[in-house]
C-alpha positions in Angstrom: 14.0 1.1 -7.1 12.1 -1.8 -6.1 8.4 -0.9 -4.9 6.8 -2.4 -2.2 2.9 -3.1 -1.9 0.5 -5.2 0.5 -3.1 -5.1 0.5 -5.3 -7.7 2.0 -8.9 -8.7 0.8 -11.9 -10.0 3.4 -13.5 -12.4 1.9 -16.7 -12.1 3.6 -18.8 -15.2 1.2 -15.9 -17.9 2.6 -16.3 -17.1 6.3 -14.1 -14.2 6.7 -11.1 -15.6 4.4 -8.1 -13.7 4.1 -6.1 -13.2 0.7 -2.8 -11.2 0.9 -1.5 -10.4 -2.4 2.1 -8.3 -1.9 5.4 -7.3 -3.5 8.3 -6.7 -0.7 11.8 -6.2 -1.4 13.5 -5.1 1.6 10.7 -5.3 4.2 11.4 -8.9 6.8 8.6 -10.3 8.8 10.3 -11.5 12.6 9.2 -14.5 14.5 5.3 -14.5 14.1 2.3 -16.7 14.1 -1.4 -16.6 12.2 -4.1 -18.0 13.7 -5.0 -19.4 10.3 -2.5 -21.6 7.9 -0.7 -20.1 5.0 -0.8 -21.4 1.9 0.5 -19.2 -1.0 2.2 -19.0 -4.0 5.8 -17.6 -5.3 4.8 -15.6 -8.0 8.2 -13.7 -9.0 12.0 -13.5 -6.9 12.7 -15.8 -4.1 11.5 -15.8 -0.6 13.4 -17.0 2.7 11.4 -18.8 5.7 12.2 -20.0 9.2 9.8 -23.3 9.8 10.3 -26.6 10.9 13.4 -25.6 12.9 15.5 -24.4 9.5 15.8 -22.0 6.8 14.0 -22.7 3.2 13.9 -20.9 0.0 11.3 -21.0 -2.0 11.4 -19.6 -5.6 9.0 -18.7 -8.5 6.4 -20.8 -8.9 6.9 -23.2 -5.6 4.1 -23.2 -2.8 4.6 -22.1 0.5 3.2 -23.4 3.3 3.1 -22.8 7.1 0.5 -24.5 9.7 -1.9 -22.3 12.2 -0.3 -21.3 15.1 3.7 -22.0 14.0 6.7 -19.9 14.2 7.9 -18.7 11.2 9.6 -15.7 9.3 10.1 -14.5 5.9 12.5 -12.2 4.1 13.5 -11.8 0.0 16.1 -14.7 -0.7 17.0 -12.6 -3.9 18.2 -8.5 -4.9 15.3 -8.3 -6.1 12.5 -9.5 -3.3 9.9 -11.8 -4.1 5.8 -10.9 -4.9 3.5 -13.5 -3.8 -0.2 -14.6 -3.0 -1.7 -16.1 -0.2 -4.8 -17.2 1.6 -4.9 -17.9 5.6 -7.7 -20.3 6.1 -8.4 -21.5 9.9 -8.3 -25.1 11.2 -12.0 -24.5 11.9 -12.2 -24.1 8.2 -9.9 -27.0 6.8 -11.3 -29.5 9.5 -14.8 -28.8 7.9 -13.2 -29.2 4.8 -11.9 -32.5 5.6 -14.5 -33.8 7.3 -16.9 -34.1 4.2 -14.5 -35.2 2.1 -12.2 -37.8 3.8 -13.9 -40.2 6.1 -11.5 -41.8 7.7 -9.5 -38.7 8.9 -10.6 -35.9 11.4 -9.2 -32.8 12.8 -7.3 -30.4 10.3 -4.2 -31.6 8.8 -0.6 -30.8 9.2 1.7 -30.1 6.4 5.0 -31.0 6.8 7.3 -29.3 3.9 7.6 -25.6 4.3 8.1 -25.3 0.6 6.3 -27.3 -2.1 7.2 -27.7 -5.5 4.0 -28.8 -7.5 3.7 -27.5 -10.7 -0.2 -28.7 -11.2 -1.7 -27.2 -7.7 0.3 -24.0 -8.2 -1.3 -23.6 -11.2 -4.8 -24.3 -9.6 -4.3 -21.8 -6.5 -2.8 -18.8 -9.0 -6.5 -19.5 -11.1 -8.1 -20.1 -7.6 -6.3 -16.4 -6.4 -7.4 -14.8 -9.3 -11.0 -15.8 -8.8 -11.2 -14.7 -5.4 -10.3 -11.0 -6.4 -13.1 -10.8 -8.7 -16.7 -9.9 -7.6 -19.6 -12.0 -7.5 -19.4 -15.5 -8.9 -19.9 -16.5 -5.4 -21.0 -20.3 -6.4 -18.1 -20.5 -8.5 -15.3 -19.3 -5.8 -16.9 -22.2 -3.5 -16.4 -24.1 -5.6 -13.2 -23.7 -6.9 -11.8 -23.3 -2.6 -13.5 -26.6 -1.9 -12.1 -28.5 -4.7 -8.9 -26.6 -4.4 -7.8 -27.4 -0.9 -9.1 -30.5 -0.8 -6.7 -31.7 -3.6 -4.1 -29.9 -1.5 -4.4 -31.9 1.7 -4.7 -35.2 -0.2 -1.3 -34.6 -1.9 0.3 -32.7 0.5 -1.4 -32.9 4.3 -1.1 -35.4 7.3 -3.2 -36.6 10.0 -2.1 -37.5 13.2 -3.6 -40.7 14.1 -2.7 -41.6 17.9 -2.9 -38.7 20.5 0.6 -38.8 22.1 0.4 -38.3 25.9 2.5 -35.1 26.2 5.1 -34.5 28.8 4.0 -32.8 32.0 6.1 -29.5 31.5 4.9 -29.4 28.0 1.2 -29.5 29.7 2.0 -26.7 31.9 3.3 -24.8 28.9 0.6 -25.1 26.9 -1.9 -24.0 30.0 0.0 -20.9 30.3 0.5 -20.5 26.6 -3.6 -20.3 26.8 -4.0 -18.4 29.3 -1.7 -15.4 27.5 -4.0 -15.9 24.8 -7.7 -15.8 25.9 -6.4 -12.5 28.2 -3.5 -11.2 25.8 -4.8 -7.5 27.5 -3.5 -8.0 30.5 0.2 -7.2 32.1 2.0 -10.4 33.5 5.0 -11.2 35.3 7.4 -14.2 34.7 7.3 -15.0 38.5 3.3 -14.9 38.2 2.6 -17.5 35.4 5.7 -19.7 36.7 4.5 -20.2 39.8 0.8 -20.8 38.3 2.2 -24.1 37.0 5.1 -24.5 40.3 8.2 -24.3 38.5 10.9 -21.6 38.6 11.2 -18.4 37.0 14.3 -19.3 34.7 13.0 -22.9 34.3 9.7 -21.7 33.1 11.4 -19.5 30.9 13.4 -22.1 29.2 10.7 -24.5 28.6 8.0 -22.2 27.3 10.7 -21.4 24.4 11.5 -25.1 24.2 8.1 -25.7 23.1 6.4 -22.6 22.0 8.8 -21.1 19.6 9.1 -17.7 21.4 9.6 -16.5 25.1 6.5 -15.7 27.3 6.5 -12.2 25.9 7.3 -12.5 22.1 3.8 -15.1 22.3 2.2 -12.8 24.4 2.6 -10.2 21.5 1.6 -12.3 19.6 -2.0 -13.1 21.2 -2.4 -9.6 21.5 -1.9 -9.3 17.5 -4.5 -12.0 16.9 -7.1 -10.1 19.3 -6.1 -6.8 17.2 -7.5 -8.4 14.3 -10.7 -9.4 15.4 -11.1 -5.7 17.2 -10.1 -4.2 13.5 -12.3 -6.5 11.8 -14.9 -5.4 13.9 -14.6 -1.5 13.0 -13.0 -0.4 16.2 -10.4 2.3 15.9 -6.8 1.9 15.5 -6.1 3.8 18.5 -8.4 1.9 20.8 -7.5 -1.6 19.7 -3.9 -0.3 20.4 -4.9 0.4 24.2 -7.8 -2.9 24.1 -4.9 -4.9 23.3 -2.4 -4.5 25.9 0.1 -2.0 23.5 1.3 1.2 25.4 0.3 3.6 22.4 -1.3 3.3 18.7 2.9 3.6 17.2 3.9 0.6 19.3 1.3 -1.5 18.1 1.4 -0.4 14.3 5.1 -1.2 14.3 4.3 -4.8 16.0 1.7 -5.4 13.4 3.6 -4.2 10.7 6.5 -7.0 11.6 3.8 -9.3 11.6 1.6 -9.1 9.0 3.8 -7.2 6.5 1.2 -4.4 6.5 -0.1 -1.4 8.5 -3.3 -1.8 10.8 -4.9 1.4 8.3 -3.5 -1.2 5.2 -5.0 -4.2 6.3 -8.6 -2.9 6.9 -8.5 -0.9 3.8 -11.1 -2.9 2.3 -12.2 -4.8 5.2 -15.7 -3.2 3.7 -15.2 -5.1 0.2 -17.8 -8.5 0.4 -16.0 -8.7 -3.4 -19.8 -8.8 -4.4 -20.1 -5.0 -4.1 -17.5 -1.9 -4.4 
């Protein structure tokens, strides 16, 4: 039998970065979003992904790569699952990143290719990876991030020059896809937020999936994921993050995170405590 294992580090010396290092076989992660990107490595088997509007594959030794805030899912492409590592910085961290070292371009990037096949940079993120699970060497793990992603936007990112005047339905999406995240708590209906931008129930409905990815409700889940994770970062209980959140009970919102994020809310904040420079 095939074992299954998650565990996420907090890496408190790089503002918080998180670094998933997991083995699934049969486990599949639905329609989901992280606040930060992903950017991992295939480290044995074959992983499926939803991104860019189609299915890739990406096997041993290929990169993966998914941008803040887009819809994606994962699942094993092979019998035998796949066992990867990944890191999910923010756009807050990658603009900064980008700022110092490439004049001419501002903003974070975007990467276009779900799946990457660079022999060189996978090499560099497996070394970078390891480093990050040891403790102390804090100069060194800067160092080694910094140099690290930089060489992977150069190679790999884009920058959208020219702001593109977006449609006026796509506006009113977007307000209302803000709105469900800055109050994920609350309880809304579909005639309330569609006639907060003056268009129809099922209209609404069909352009909020048109250009968020998911219906009202699967982002509002969503939000109320991201907010779990600042609430469990912040050493509040399980139980009340379930009910801060907008979840009817602690099992309703363990089995939404656990679709999510591929682990438990008790797995992920297992060493939440761990600053990798002390036990």
């Amino acid at each position: 039998m095939y074992q299954e294992q998650a565990n996420y580090l907090h890496l408190s010396e790089l503002g918080g970065l998180e670094l998933l290092k997991a083995q699934y076989h049969q486990t599949q992660f639905s329609k989901h979003v992280h606040e930060g990107y992903c950017i991992g490595v295939i480290e044995d088997g074959a992983q499926s992904l939803f991104r860019t509007g189609e299915l890739h594959v990406a096997p041993k030794g290929d990169i993966i790569l998914v941008n803040a805030d887009e819809i994606h899912t994962g699942s094993s492409a092979v019998e035998s699952g796949w066992r990867y590592r990944a890191i999910y910085p923010t756009p807050e961290m990658l603009a900064e990143i980008a700022r110092d070292l490439f004049v001419s371009q501002h903003g974070a990037p975007w990467f276009p290719h779900a799946v990457v096949r660079d022999v060189g940079l996978a090499q560099q993120l497996c070394l970078l990876f390891d480093l990050l699970e040891q403790k102390d060497n804090f100069l060194l793990k800067e160092s080694m991030y910094l140099s690290t992603l930089s060489y992977l936007m150069s190679r790999h990112g884009q920058y959208q020059r020219n702001l593109v005047k977006l449609p006026e339905a796509q506006n009113k999406i977007l307000m209302i896809k803000d709105l469900l995240s800055a109050s994920p708590e609350k309880n809304y209906s579909l005639t309330e937020l569609s006639n907060l931008v003056g268009l129809s129930s099922w209209h609404f409905l069909r352009q909020f999936k048109r250009y968020v990815g998911l219906p009202p409700h699967g982002w509002l889940v969503q939000a109320r994921l991201h907010k779990a994770k600042q609430l469990l970062k912040s050493e509040y209980s399980i139980s009340s993050v379930a009910l801060a959140c907008g979840f009817s009970d602690q099992s309703h919102f363990s089995r939404h995170f656990k679709k999510a994020m591929g682990v438990t809310p008790a797995q992920y904040i297992l060493n939440l405590n761990r600053s990798n420079g002390s036990t």
